[in-house]
C-alpha positions, 0 to 999 in steps of 0.5 A: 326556096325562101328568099332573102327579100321578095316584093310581093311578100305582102299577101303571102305573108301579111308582110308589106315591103317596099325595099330595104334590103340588098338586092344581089344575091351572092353568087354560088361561084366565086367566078363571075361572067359578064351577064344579061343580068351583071352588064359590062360597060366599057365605057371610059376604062383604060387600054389592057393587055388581054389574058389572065391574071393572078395576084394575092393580097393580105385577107383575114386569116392569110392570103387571098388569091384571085385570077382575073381575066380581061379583054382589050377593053374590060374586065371579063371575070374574076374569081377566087381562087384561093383563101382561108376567110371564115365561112360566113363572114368572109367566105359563104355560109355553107351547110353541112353538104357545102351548099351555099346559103343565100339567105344568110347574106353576101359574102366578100368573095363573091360579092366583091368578084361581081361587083367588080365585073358588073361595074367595071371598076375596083371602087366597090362597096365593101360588105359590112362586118368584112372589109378586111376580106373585102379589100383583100379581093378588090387588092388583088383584082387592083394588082392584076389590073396593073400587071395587064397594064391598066391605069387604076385611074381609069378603073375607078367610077362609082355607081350611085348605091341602091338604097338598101332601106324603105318602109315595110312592115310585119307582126314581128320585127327582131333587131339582130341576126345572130342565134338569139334573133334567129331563134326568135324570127323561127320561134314567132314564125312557128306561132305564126307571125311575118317576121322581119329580121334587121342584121347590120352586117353583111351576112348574119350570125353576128357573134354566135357563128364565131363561137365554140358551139357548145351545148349544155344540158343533162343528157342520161344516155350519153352521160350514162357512159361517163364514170363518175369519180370521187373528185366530181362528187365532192363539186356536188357534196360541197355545192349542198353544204354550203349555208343557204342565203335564201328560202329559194336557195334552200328550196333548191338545194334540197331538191338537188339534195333528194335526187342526189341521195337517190342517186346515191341508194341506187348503187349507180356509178355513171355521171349524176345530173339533173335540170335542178342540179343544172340550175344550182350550179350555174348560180352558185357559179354566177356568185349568186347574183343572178335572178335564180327564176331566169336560172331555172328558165334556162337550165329547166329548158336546157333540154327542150332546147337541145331537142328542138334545135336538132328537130330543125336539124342541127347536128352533135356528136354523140360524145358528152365532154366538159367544156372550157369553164363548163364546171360539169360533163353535160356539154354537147359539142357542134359536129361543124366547125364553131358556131356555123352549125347552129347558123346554117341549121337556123338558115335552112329552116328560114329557107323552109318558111314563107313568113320570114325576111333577113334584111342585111346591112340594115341597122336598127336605130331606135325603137318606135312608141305609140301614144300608150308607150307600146313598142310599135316599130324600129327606125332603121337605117341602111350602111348608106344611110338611107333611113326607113320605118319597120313596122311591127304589129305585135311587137320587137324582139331585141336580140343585138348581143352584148357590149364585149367589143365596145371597149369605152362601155366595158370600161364605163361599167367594169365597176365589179371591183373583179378586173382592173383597167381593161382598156388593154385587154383585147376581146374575142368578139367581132368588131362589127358585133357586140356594140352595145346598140340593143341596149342603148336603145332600150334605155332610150325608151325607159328600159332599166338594166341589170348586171351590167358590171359584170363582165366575163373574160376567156382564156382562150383568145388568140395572142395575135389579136384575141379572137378565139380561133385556129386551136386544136379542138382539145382547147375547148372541150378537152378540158381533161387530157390537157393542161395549162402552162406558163411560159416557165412550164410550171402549172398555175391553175386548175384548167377545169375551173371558173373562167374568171378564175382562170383568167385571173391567174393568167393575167398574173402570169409573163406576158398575161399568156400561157400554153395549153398543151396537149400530147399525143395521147386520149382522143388525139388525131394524127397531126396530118389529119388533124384540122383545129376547132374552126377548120384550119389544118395544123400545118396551116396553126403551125406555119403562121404561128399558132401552135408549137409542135415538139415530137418529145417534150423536151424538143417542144421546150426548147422551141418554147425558150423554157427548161426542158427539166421544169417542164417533164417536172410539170408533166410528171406531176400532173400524171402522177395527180392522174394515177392518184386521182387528186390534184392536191396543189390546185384542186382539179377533179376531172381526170382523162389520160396521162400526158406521155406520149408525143407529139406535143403541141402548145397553144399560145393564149390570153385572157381577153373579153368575151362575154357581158352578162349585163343588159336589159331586165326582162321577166321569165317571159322574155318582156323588158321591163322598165324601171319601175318593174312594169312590162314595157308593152311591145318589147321583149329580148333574147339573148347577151343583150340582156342582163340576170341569167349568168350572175357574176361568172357565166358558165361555158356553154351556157351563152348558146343554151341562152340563145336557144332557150331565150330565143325560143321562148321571145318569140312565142311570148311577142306572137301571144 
């Protein structure tokens, strides 16, 4: 089984490392016994009541419970025993078997449990990218301490840190653990590299293991199932009527245009698609600001991507849906909750080779040049701030992410014209992620940028702090048996349009909020069954307030402080688009089931930034290019670090295709 850190790497994998990573591996229970290798020192701590003891304290997504046990003298085990944390940030990343993956990093409720029996005290690191959840544990282990009559005062010494960071060295070094840097360390391993990965977090999975999930890529056998109505027609009729603005442009339409006119002859009715058609509609969708070559990278090797990361595991249902401002059925849905499919699968094939190493809570700092200005290493720093130089042999893969939870940069560059003031808006992205840090540091050694103005907002963050969590699985891939509502219940906008489109129209709305609401009818699951896009249970949506569930519309109006009669119109007008088959008052074109039966459920949402289409320039190849267009030698990215591939709106679904694609392609092109 592959480690996450091994010393004697170097002849086995051409990988000389001294340190400079975290040497506790997460225990695979959360219970944690005193042990030759986790020693109790009693030394100094204060008189206890013996016995056990249970407290709670405030977590991420709810109450954190823990038992703690404890002699006369010491802490002898803590463990908890009850949370909501999410799986790879808070709580473990599992697989698909709810196996713990050690490889990925150490989560808060077991690190912390250990931590504090090993070193008989709640003065504990916290676990970077988690110290909510990492302060909900050492919380609740304080407040058990005192019920067994403890002085906290005597529970509080500090054990000087090991430095995380030392020198080490290999062929490839990727700043960033998310997918794209994943993807990258498996791809350039593949072409047989050692590859060191640098994550600043904890645990890794960045931004990726927090989103939908979704795929997109034409796919003839699921979508040979899909009928396709006149109202999807005339989105690629109109796509090919449109004036081209380049000889490129015009290429590509009459590609489309020939497959299209085939499609037609051939007297078939089941859902057009082709990698061309992929391609026109993500830039024609992007404002046609995007470079249309890395367009076609992306869409023509949709495909290839989808195949390969399936070879590596990775599960998807067998049913093709449109997702959340996807704009076409061609989106492929995560059989495990959000983002922690791709992560896991991208774990357990790390665990499988023999020339990679994660190094957790180890930022990249700059990068490192030699005389000719090739990009030789990083300078990294550990969350102690211990600094340490990675070496890299044939280059560095940047792959941090974008700058969507910085929120001074996204002001800085939000000059499109498109949004006003942003700096109240919130964002779906982690705090720990999303910084910008890729970025500085490729400026800093020449790189030019792209795109940067364009910024993307989502319409599904939570109105409680923006994250996009804990909604009913419809929210994201069922665009067509929901719709949108204000909190007057009227419509307001086509709910299978342009994401910033549709954000647009909610910041104008009460509140900048609206309902997505769904009935009991299509695909939906019986509310004691049902379980919300990232896992939790509706009861759970429902008591913390994140969902409002009526058994008729009417009851469900009333608890939403609207009139019960503006919200059946809205309901009976909608069903009357359904039988027509046009939505004559806002334009939408997919159509799956009438809303009529209950229960009823409304999920309150927001705008809030999502995603940075800008970054660094890169060629077709992945290289960063600096700003008189020549190839920095040495460097290459993946990824929403980079800018040029999503133009002026990004499609949904197409940031994982971009992951995927770009992250499989930086690797190959750095091991060359």
């Amino acid at each position: 089984m592959k480690r996450k850190l091994s010393l004697l790497l170097a002849g086995a994998l051409c990988i000389s490392l001294a340190a400079c990573t975290n040497t506790t591996q997460p225990s695979e229970s959360p219970s944690v016994q005193p042990s030759e290798s986790a020693p109790v020192s009693t030394e100094g701590t204060g008189a206890l009541t013996a016995g056990t003891y249970t407290a709670s304290a405030p977590g991420m997504n709810g109450q954190v419970t823990v038992e703690v046990t404890v002699t006369d003298s010491a802490i002898e085990s803590v463990e908890v025993t009850e949370h909501q944390e999410t799986t790879g940030i808070g709580a473990p990343l599992l697989d698909s078997d709810g196996n713990v993956l050690l490889t990925a990093g150490e989560a808060p409720i077991t690190k912390i449990p250990a931590e504090i029996v090993a070193q008989q005290s709640v003065k504990v690191d916290t676990v970077a990218g988690a110290t909510i959840t990492s302060y909900a544990v050492i919380n609740g282990v304080k407040d058990c301490l005192e019920q067994a009559g403890a002085n906290l005062d005597d529970w509080q010494s500090e054990t000087a840190p090991e430095a995380l960071a030392a020198d080490a060295s290999a062929d490839v070094v990727v700043v960033g653990g998310g997918g794209a840097g994943l993807a990258a360390a498996i791809s350039a391993a593949q072409n047989g590299s050692s590859v060191i990965v640098l994550e600043k977090n904890g645990l890794v999975g960045g931004d990726t293991l927090v989103c939908g999930g979704i795929y997109n890529n034409p796919d003839p056998e699921l979508q040979s199932k899909v009928e396709m109505s006149d109202s999807v027609k005339s989105t690629i009729e109109a796509a090919l009527a449109e004036e081209p603005v380049s000889d490129e442009h015009a290429a590509l339409q009459a590609e489309v245009k020939a497959q299209w006119d085939e499609y037609k002859a051939s007297g078939r009715t089941d859902l057009f698609d082709s990698a061309e058609w992929f391609a026109l509609q993500t830039w024609i969708n992007g404002d046609k600001v995007g470079n249309l070559d890395l367009v076609k990278v992306l869409t023509y090797n949709a495909e290839a991507g989808y195949d390969w990361i399936r070879s590596l595991g990775m599960e998807y249902t067998d049913v093709i849906g449109q997702g959340a401002g996807s704009l076409w059925q061609r989106t492929h849905s995560s059989v495990m909750n959000m983002g922690t499919g791709m992560i896991s699968t991208y774990i357990k094939e790390i665990d499988n080779l023999d020339n990679v190493t994660i190094l957790t809570s180890v930022s990249g700092k700059s990068l490192i040049q030699d005389e000719s200005g090739a990009i030789v290493g990083v300078k990294a720093e550990d969350k102690y701030g211990n600094e340490c130089t990675i070496d890299a042999a044939k280059g560095v893969v940047l792959a941090t992410g974008g700058f969507s939870a910085n929120g001074e940069m996204v002001q800085q560059y939000n000059t499109s014209g498109k949004w006003d003031d942003l700096s109240k808006v919130m964002t779906t992205n982690r705090f720990s992620c999303s910084q910008g840090d890729g970025i500085t540091m490729a400026v800093e050694v020449g790189a030019s940028l792209t795109d940067m103005e364009q910024v993307q907002l989502l319409y599904l963050g939570t109105t409680k702090d923006g994250t996009m969590t804990k909604y009913p699985p419809r929210c994201l891939s069922g665009t067509d048996q929901v719709i949108f509502i204000n909190a007057e219940g009227k419509r307001f906008v086509r709910e299978d349009g342009r994401r910033d489109e549709i954000c647009l129209a909610v910041l104008n709305q009460t509140d900048s909020m609206y309902y997505i609401l769904e009935s009991g009818d299509g695909d939906f699951v019986e509310l004691d069954k049902a379980v919300s896009g990232d896992g939790f249970s509706f009861d759970y949506l429902e008591e913390n307030g994140y969902i409002v569930v009526g058994e008729t519309l009417e009851e469900l109006a009333t608890k939403l402080g609207m009139d019960p009669a503006t919200l059946q119109a809205t309901v009976d007008t909608f069903n009357a688009d359904v039988d027509a088959g046009v939505d004559e008052e806002f334009g939408r074109t997919l159509f799956n089931c009438k809303l009529e039966n209950g229960p009823w459920v409304a999920t309150a949402r927001t705008a809030c930034v999502h995603h940075t289409m800008g970054g660094v320039t890169i060629d077709t190849e992945g290289h960063v290019l600096a700003e008189d267009g020549s190839i920095i030698p040495g460097l290459v990215a993946a990824g929403e670090v980079t800018g040029g591939i999503h133009g002026g709106n990004r499609l949904g679904g197409n940031a994982v295709v971009d992951t995927v694609v770009f992250g499989k392609l930086a690797g190959e092109t750095i091991s060359k």
